[in-house]
C-alpha positions in Angstrom: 0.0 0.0 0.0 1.8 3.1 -1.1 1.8 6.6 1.3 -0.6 8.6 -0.8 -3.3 5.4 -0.3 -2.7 5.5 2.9 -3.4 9.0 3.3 -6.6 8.7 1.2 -7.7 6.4 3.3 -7.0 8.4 6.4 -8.7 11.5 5.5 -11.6 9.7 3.9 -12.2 8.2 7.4 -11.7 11.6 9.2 -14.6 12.6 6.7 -16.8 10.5 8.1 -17.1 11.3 11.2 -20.5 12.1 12.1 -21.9 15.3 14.1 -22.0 13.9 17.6 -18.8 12.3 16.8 -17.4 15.6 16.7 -19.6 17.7 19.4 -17.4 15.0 21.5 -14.0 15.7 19.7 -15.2 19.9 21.1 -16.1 19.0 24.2 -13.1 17.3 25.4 -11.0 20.3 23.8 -12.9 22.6 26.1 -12.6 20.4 29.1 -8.8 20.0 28.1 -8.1 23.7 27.9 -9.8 24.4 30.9 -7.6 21.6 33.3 -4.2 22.9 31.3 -4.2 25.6 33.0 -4.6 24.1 36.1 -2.3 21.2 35.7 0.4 23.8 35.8 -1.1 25.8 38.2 -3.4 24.1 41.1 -0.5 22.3 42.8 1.3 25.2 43.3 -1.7 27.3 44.2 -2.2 25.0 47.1 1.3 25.0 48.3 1.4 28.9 48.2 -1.3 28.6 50.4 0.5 26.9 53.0 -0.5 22.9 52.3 2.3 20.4 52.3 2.9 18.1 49.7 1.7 15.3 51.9 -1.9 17.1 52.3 -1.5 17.7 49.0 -1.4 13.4 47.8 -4.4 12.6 50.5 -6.6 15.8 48.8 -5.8 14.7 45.3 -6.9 11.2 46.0 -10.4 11.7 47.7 -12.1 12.5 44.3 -10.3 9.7 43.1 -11.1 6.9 45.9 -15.2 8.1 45.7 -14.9 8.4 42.0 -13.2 4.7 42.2 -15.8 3.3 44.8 -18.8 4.7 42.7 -17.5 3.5 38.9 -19.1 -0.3 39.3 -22.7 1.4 40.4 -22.3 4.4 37.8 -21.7 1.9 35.1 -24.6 -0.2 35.9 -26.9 3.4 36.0 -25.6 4.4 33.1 -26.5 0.5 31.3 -29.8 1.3 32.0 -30.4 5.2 31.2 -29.3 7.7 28.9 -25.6 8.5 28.9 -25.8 11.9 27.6 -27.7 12.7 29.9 -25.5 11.3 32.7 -22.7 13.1 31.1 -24.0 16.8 31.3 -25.6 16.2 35.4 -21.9 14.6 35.9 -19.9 17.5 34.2 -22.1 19.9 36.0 -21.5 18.4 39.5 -17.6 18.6 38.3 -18.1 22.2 37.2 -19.6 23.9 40.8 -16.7 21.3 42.4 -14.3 22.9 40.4 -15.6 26.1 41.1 -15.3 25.7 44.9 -11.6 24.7 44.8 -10.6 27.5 42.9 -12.3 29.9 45.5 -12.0 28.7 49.1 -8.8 27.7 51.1 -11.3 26.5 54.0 -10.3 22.4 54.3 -14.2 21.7 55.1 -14.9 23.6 51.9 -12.3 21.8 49.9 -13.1 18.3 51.5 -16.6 19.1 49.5 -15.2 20.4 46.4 -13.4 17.2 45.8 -16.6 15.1 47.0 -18.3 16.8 43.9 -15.8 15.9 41.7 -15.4 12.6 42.3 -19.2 12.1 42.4 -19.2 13.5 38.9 -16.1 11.9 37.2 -17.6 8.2 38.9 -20.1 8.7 36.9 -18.5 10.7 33.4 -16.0 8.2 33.2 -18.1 5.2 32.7 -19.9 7.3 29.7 -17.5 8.8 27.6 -16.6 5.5 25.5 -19.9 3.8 25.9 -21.7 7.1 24.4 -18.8 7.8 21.6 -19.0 4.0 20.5 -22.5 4.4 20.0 -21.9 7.3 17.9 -19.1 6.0 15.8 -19.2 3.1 13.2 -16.5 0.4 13.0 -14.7 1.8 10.4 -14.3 5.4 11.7 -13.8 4.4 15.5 -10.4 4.2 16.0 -10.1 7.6 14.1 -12.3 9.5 16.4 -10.9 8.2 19.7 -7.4 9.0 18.2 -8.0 12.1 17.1 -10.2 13.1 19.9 -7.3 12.6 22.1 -5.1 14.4 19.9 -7.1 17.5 20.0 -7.7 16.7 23.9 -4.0 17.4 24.1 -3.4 20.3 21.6 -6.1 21.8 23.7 -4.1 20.7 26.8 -0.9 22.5 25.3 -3.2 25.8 24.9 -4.1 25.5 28.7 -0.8 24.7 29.7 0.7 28.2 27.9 -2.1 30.1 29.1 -1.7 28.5 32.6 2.2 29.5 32.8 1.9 33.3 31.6 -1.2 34.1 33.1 0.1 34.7 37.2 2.7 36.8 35.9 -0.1 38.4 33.3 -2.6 39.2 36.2 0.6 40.8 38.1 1.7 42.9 35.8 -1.8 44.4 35.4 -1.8 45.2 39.1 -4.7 43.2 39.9 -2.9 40.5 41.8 -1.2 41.7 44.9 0.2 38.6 45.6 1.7 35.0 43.5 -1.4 33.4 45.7 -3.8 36.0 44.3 -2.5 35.5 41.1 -2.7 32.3 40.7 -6.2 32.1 42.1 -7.2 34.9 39.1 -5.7 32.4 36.5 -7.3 29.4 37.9 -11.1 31.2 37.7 -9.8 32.3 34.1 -10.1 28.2 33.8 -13.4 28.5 34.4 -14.4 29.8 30.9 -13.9 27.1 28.8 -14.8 24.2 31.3 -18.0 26.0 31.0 -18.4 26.1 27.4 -17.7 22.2 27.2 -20.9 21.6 29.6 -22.7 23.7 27.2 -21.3 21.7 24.3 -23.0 18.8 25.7 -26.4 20.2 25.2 -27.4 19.5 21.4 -25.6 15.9 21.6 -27.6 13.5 20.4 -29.5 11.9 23.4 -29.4 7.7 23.3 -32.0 5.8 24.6 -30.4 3.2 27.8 -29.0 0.0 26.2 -31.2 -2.2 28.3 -34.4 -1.7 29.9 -33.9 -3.6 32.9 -33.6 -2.1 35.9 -32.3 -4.1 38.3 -28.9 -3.5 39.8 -26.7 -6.4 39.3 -24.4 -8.1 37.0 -26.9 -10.2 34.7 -26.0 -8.4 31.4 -22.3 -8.9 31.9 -21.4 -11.5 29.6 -17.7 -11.2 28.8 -16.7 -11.8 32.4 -13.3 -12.9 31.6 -11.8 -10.6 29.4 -13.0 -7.5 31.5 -11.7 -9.2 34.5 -7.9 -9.5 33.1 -8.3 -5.9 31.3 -9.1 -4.7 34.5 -6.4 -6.5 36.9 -3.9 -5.4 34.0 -5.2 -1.7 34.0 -5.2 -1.9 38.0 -1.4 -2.2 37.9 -0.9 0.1 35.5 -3.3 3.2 37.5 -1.3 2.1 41.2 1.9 3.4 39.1 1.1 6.3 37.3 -0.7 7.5 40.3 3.2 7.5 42.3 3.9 10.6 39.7 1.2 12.0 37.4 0.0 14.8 39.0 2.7 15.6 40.7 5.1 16.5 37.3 4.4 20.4 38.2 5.8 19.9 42.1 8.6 17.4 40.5 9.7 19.5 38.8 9.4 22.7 40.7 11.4 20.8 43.8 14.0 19.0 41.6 15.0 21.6 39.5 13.5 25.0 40.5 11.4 25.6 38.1 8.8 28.5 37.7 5.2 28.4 36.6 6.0 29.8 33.3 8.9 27.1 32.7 6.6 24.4 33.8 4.3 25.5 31.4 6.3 25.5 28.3 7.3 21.8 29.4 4.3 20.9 29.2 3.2 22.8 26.3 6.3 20.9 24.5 5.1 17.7 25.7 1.4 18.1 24.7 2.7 18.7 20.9 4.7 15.8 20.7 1.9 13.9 21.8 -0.1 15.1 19.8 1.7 14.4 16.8 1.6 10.8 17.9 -2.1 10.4 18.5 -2.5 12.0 15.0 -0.2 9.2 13.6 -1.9 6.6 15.8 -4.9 5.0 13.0 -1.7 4.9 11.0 0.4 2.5 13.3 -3.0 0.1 14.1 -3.2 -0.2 10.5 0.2 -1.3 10.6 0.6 -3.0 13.9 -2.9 -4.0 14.6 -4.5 -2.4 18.5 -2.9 -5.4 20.5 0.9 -4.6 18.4 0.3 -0.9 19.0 -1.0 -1.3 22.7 1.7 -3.8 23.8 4.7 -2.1 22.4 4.2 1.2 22.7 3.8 0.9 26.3 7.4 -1.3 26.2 8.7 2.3 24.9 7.7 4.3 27.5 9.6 2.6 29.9 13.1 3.9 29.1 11.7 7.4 29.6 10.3 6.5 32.8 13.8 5.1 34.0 15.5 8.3 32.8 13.1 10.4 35.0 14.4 8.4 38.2 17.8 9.6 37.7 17.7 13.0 35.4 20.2 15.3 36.8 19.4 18.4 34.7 16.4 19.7 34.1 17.0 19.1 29.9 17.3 15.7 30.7 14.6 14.9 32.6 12.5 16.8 29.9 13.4 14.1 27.6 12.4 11.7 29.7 8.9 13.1 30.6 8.4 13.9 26.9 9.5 10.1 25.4 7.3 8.7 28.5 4.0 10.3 27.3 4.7 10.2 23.9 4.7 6.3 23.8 2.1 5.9 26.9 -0.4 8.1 25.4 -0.4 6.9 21.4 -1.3 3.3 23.0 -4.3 4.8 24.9 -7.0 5.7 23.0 -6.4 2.0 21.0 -6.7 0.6 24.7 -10.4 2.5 24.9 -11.1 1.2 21.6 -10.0 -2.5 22.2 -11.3 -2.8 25.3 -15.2 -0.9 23.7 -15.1 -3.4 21.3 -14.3 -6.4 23.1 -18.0 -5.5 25.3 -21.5 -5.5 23.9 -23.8 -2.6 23.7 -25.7 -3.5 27.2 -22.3 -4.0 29.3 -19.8 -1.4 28.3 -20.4 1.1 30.7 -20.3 -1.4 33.4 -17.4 -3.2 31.9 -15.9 0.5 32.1 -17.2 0.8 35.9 -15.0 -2.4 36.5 -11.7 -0.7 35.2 -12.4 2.7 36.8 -13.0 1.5 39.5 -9.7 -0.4 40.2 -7.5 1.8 38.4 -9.4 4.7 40.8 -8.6 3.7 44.0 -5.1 2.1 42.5 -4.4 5.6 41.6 -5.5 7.1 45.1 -3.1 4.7 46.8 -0.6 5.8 44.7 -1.2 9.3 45.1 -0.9 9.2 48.6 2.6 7.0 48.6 3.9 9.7 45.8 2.9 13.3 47.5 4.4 11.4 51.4 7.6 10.3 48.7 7.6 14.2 47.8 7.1 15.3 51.4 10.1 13.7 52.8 12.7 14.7 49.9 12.1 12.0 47.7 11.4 13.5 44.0 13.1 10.6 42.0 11.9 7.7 43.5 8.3 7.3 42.5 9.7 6.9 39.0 11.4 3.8 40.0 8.8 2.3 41.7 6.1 2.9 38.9 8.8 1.2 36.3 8.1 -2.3 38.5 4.3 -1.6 38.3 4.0 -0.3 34.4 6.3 -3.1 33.3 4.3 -5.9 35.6 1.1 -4.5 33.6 2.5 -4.9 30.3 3.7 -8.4 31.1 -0.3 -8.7 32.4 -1.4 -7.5 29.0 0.8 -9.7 26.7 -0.4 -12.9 29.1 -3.7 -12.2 28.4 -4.0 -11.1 24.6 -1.0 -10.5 23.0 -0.3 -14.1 22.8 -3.6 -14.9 20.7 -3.7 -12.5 18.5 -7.7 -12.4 18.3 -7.9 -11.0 21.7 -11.2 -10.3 22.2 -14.7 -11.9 22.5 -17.4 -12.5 20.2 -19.6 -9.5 21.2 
């Protein structure tokens, strides 16, 4: 097959992406705009504020435990109703939680704020793929999700930029008297476009509930086994990224000094590098098929990962954060898909309950272990101990599909 088939064929598919496929594609551009500018900047808004980095890991994983504990019982609700519908009461909740961080330093107030958003995201995150699998056809699936997340990151890259400049913006302007002021003016500036995603919600199509039955239990589960290794596999996976994922902007700031603005163009860089992958992504399934892709592009990420645990310079470690997420993220989207196509119409957003729900509360153990790590001088060390988990996972995933090609259930 020569390049300029190829690229037919890649465009033709991007053309036929259908409306709600791409209200979806907006949407998450919103909501990734919105949380790039406070990727860079929440952290450090708290820690002006006077939290340690050990408050910091128990705060970030509350919304991450409840979010975790409610996934199975969201996925089941959202088997039997409409997921639009779920989506925009869900983003809401996320919105006024949002809200409520970026303007009270009370820790009663903030305790709440995070309630709300993991009350929201339990439920959000057992939608998205369900909802934007029953909006996509076969042939146009993996293109969406791909490019979805590549627009989710260029987005992401925006709000990064915006995040770094914007203290120093607000500053200059004389309406922040202080860098906790400041910070708190960009953060509400976030508010804007998470807004406007809600209201991109609005004229999605809305789908009637895959099942009628309304009982609460697992009787329309039917592919048991493969969503039980997915899950253990994904489980793993979430208890190492949650060591160091959210904490790149204090990393970063505590290893090497770095300001806001500095932090911001690292992660700007990173988001277009990433981007440029998920954009090539339908390219390497068709070459590699999902399980080829998914297995070893993760088996990349890990040299990145090892250079983070030892990066003496800031440049350095750059690389390393940049080759991590570059590899990590273009297998990501083709997980979503593999794993959405592997689970019938009446079980995916309980089959997606499953996996949120283990990688949540994998992910708030980690994030308490990482921020304590941080706490007591340890920058470099969650990066090692994630390399044991990420590579266990991968060793999962291969065990369970990547030996039979076929991979997945009839569905």
């Amino acid at each position: 097959m020569t390049i300029e088939t190829q690229r037919l064929q890649y465009m033709d598919k991007l053309r036929l992406i259908g409306r709600d496929a791409r209200l979806t594609i907006i949407a998450w551009a919103f909501w990734a705009f919105g949380y790039g500018v406070n990727d860079v900047l929440f952290n450090l808004y708290l820690l002006e504020a006077g939290f340690g980095e050990d408050f910091l890991g128990m705060f970030l994983s509350i919304s991450i435990f409840l979010s975790g504990g409610l996934a199975i019982l969201a996925g089941m609700v959202a088997d039997r109703h409409s997921r639009k519908k779920i989506l925009l009461a869900g983003y809401v909740t996320v919105f006024l939680g949002t809200f409520m961080q970026y303007s009270t330093l009370s820790p009663a107030l903030l305790l709440i704020s995070q309630l709300l958003y993991g009350i929201g995201y339990g439920f959000t995150g057992v939608c998205w793929q369900p909802y934007t699998v029953s909006v996509t056809t076969e042939e146009e699936r993996v293109h969406v999700f791909s490019v979805r997340f590549a627009f989710f990151l260029i987005a992401s890259l925006l709000g990064s930029l915006t995040g770094g400049f914007l203290p120093a913006l607000w500053t200059n302007l004389g309406i922040a008297v202080d860098l906790l002021t400041a910070y708190r003016f960009s953060l509400w500036t976030a508010l804007i476009p998470l807004a406007m995603a809600v209201l991109t919600l609005l004229p999605m199509k809305t789908d009637e509930a895959p099942q009628q039955r309304k009982s609460f239990n697992f009787g329309n589960v039917r592919n048991r086994g493969f969503i039980g290794k997915y899950a253990l596999a994904w489980t793993v996976s979430g208890l190492g990224a949650g060591l160091f994922v959210q904490f790149f902007n204090v990393f970063f700031s505590l290893a090497f000094q770095a300001d806001a603005t500095t932090i911001g163009i690292i992660f700007a860089i990173n988001t277009v590098v990433m981007a440029a992958g998920n954009f090539a992504s339908p390219a390497i399934v068709d070459r590699l098929g999902k399980l080829g892709t998914i297995i070893w592009f993760q088996i990349f990420s890990i040299p990145f990962l090892l250079t983070l645990s030892w990066s003496p310079v800031l440049y350095i470690a750059i690389i390393g954060y940049v080759g991590r997420a570059l590899f990590m993220n273009i297998a990501w989207p083709v997980m979503d898909v593999f794993y959405m196509e592997g689970c019938s119409q009446e079980e995916r957003s309980t089959a997606m309950g499953v996996i949120n729900a283990g990688d949540s509360l994998a992910r708030g153990i980690g994030l308490n272990i990482g921020g304590w790590l941080l706490a007591i001088g340890l920058w470099r060390v969650p990066f090692a101990i994630a390399v044991i988990f990420y590579s266990l996972s991968i060793g999962l995933f291969y065990w369970f599909f990547g030996r039979d090609e076929s991979g997945q259930p009839d569905s």
